[in-house]
C-alpha positions as CSV (number, residue, x, y, z in Angstrom):
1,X,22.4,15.6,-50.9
2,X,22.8,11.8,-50.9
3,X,22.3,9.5,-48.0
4,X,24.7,7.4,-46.4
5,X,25.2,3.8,-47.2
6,X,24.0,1.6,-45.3
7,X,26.4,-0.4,-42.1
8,X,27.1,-3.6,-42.0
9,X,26.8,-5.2,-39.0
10,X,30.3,-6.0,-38.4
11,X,31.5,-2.4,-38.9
12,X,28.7,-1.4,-36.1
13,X,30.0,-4.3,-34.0
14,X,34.0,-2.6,-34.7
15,X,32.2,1.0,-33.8
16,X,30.6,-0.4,-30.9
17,X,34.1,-2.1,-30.0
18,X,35.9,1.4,-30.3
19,X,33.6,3.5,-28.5
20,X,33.9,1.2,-25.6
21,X,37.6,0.9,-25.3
22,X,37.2,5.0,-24.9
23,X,35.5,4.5,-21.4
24,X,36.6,4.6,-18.9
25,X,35.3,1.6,-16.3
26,X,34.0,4.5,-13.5
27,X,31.8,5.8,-16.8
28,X,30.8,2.2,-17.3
29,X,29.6,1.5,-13.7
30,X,27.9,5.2,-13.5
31,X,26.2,3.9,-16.7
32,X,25.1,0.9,-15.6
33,X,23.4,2.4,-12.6
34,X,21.7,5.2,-14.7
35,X,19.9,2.0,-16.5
36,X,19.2,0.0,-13.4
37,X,17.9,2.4,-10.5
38,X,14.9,3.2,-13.2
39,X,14.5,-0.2,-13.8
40,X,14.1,-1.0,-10.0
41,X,12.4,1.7,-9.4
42,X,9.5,1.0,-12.3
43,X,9.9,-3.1,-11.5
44,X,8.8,-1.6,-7.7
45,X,5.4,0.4,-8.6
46,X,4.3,-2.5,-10.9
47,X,4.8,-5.0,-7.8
48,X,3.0,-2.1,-5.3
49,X,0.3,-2.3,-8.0
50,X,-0.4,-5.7,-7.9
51,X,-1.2,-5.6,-4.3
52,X,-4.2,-5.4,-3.5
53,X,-4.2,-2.4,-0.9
54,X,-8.8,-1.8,-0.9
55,X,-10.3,-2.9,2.5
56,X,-12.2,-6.2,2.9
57,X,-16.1,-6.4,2.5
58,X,-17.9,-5.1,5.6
59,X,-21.4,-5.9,6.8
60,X,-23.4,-3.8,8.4
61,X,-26.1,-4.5,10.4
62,X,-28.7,-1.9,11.3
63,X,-32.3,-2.8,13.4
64,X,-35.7,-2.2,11.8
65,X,-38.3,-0.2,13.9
66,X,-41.7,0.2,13.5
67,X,-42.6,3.3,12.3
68,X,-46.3,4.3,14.5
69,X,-43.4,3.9,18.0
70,X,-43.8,6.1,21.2
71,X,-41.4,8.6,22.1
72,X,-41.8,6.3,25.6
73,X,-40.9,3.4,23.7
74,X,-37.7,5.1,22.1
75,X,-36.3,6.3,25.1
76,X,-36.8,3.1,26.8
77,X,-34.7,1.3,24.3
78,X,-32.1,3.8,24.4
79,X,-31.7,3.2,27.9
80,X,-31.4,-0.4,27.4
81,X,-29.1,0.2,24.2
82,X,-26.8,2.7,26.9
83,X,-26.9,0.1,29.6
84,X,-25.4,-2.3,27.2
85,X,-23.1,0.3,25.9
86,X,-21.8,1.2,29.3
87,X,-21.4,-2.4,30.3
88,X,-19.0,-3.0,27.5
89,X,-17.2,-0.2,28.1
90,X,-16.5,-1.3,31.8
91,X,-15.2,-4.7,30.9
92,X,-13.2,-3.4,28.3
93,X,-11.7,-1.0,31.1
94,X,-11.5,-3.8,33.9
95,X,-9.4,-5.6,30.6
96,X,-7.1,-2.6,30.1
97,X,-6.7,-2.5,33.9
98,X,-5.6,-6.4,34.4
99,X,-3.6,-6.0,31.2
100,X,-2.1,-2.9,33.5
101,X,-1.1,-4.7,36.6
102,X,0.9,-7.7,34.4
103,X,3.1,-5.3,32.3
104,X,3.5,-3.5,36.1
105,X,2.7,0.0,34.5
């Protein structure tokens, strides 16, 4: 069995021409956007990729306590730590309340 010869480029250009002038132009728009939407759609994850998405650093702080402590002494500075707690949560309240009155809810 023996292979076809080889094309010249002008008689693929002149195939080329001919199977175009077959289509019709709705088959040449539905074509068109069977090659884009792809495109977009693949050009749209590599530029989602590229942003950078991953929280920020954070630093936590944490307090050091000697380890021979009281249960007395605990409890006392749990107190203090609640107080503190407590007060913040009451400011932030009186905040919500003043923000309350001015939008007249």
């Amino acid at each position: 069995m023996a292979l076809p010869r080889p094309s010249s480029p002008k008689a693929l250009l002149a195939d080329l021409r001919a199977f175009a002038r077959e289509r019709r132009p709705h088959q040449w728009i539905a074509a068109i956007l069977a090659i884009v939407m792809p495109v977009v759609i693949l050009v749209g994850f590599y530029l989602d990729s590229r942003t950078n998405i991953a929280p920020g650093e954070q630093l936590i702080y944490v307090e050091n306590w000697r380890a021979d402590r009281t249960d007395a002494e605990i409890i006392a500075q749990q107190k203090i730590d609640q107080a503190a707690k407590e007060k913040r949560a009451a400011e932030r309240q009186r905040q919500f309340q003043k923000l309350e009155k001015q939008l007249g809810i």
